[in-house]
C-alpha positions in Angstrom: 0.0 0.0 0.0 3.2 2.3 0.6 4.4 1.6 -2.5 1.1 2.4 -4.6 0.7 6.0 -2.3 4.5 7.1 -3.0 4.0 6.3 -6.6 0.7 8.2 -6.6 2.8 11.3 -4.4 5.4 11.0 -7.6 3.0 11.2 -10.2 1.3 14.1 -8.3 4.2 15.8 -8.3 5.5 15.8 -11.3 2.3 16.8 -12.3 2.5 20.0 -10.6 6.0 20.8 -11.6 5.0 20.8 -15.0 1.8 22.5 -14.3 4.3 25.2 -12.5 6.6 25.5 -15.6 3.3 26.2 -18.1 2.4 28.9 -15.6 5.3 30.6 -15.5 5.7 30.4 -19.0 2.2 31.9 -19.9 2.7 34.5 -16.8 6.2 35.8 -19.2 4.4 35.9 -22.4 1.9 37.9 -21.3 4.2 40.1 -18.7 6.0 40.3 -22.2 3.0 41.3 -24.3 1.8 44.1 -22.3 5.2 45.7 -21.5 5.6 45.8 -25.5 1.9 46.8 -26.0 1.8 49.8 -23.4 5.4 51.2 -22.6 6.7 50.6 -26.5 5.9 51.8 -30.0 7.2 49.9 -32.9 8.0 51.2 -36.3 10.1 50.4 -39.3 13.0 52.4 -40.5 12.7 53.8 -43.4 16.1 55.2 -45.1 19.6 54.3 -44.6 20.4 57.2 -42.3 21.6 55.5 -39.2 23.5 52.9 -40.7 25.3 50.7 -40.0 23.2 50.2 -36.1 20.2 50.2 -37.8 19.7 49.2 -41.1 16.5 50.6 -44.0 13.8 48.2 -43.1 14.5 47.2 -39.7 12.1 47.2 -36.9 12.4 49.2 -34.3 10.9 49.1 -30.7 10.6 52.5 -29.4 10.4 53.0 -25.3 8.1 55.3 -25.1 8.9 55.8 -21.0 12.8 56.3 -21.4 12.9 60.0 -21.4 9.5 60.4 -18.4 12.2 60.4 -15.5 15.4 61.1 -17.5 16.9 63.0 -19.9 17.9 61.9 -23.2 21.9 61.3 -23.0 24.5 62.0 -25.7 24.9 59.3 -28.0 21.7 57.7 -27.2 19.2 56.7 -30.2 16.1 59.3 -30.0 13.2 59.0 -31.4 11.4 61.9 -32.4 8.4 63.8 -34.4 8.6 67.1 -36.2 6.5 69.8 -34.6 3.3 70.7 -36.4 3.5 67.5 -38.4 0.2 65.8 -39.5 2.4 62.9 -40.5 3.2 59.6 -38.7 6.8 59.4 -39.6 8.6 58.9 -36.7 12.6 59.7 -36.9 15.4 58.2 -35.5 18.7 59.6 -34.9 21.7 59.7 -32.4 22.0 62.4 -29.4 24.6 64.5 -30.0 24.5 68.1 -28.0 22.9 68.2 -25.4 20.7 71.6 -23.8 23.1 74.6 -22.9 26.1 73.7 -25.4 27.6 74.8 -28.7 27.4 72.7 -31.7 29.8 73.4 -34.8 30.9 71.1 -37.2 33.9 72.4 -39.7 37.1 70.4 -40.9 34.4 67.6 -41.4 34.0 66.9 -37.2 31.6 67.8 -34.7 32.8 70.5 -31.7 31.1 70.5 -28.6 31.9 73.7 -26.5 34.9 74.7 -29.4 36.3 71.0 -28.5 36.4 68.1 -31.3 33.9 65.1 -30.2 36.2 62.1 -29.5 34.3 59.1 -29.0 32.0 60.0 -32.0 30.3 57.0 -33.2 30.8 57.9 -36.9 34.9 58.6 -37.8 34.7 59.7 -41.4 34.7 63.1 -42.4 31.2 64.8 -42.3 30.6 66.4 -45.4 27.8 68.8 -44.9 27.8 70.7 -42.4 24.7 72.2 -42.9 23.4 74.6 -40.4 26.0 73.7 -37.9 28.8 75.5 -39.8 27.9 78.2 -37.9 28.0 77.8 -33.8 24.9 76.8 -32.8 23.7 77.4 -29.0 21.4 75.1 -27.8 18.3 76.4 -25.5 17.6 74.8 -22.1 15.0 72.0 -23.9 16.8 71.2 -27.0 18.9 68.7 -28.9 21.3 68.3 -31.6 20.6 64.7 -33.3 22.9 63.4 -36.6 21.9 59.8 -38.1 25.0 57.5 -37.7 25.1 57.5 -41.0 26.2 61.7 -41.4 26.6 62.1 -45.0 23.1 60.0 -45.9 20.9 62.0 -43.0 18.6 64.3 -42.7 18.9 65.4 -39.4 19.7 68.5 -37.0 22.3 69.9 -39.9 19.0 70.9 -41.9 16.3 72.7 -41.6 13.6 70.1 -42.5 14.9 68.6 -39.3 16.6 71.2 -37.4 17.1 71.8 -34.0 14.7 69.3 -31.8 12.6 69.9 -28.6 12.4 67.6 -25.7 8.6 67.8 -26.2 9.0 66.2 -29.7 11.1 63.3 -28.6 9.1 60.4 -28.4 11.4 57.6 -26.5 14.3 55.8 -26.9 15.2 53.3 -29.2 16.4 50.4 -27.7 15.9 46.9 -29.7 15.5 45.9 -33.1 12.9 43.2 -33.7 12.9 42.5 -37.3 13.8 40.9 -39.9 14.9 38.1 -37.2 18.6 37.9 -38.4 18.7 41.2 -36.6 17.6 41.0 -33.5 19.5 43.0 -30.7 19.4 45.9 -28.5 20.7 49.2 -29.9 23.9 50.3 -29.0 
């Protein structure tokens, strides 16, 4: 009688090990689901302006909380609408001066405060320097943002882009989703 109750006791539980494991795996995919559904945005990247982190195509998850308690850091990925824009386009580009400093670029680099960026992401020479051949002085709310990508971008250098407002940014970026050969967090 021993025998058949200690079997029984086995059978029971394994039973509820497994019954355990299915929980916990619906309790992540759902935990997963709404975190994506309600704190992110996705959208796909159209253009070849950030290159080579994020590739023409890719999709992009957007945190749409980053920026709520923080502010956005240099050389993190923004992303951001224009003001007064009825479209849905969202844009993504890297941080690059931050409220309160001067922007120039000339000789083909970026200067921060009248000293050459370092630790720049992108190490060719820039090209166009657009608006930010002159020094630029950034107001107490705004951003200078250059795709990674700096002579393919539209970005801060021009004004279709220009100078953007911390109201406008919408999040960070933070993970590409798609195509699947690409999955990863953004650097």
């Amino acid at each position: 009688m021993s025998t058949l109750f200690q079997r029984r006791y086995q059978e029971n539980t394994r039973l509820q090990s497994v019954c355990k494991m299915i929980v916990n795996i619906i309790m992540v995919i759902v935990s997963a689901y709404v975190i994506v559904t309600f704190m992110c945005d996705r959208t796909i990247i159209s253009g070849g302006s950030m290159q080579p982190v994020i590739e023409n195509e890719d999709t992009v998850l957007i945190n749409r909380f980053a920026y709520s308690f923080t502010k956005p850091k240099r050389y993190s990925v923004a992303a951001f609408k224009l003001p007064g824009s009825n479209s849905s386009k969202v844009y993504v580009k890297r941080v690059i001066g931050l409220p309160g400093e001067k922007i120039q670029i000339k000789d083909g680099h970026v200067y921060i405060n009248g000293e050459q960026l370092k630790d720049d992401v992108f190490t060719d020479t820039i090209l166009t320097a657009g608006l930010a051949a002159n020094e630029i002085t950034l107001g107490k709310d705004e951003y200078f943002l250059l795709g990674d990508n700096r002579n393919n971008s539209e970005d801060s250098r021009f004004a279709g882009v220009g100078i953007v407002k911390e109201k406008n940014i919408t999040g960070s970026v933070w993970a590409i989703v798609g195509p699947v050969k690409r999955l990863g967090f953004v650097k």
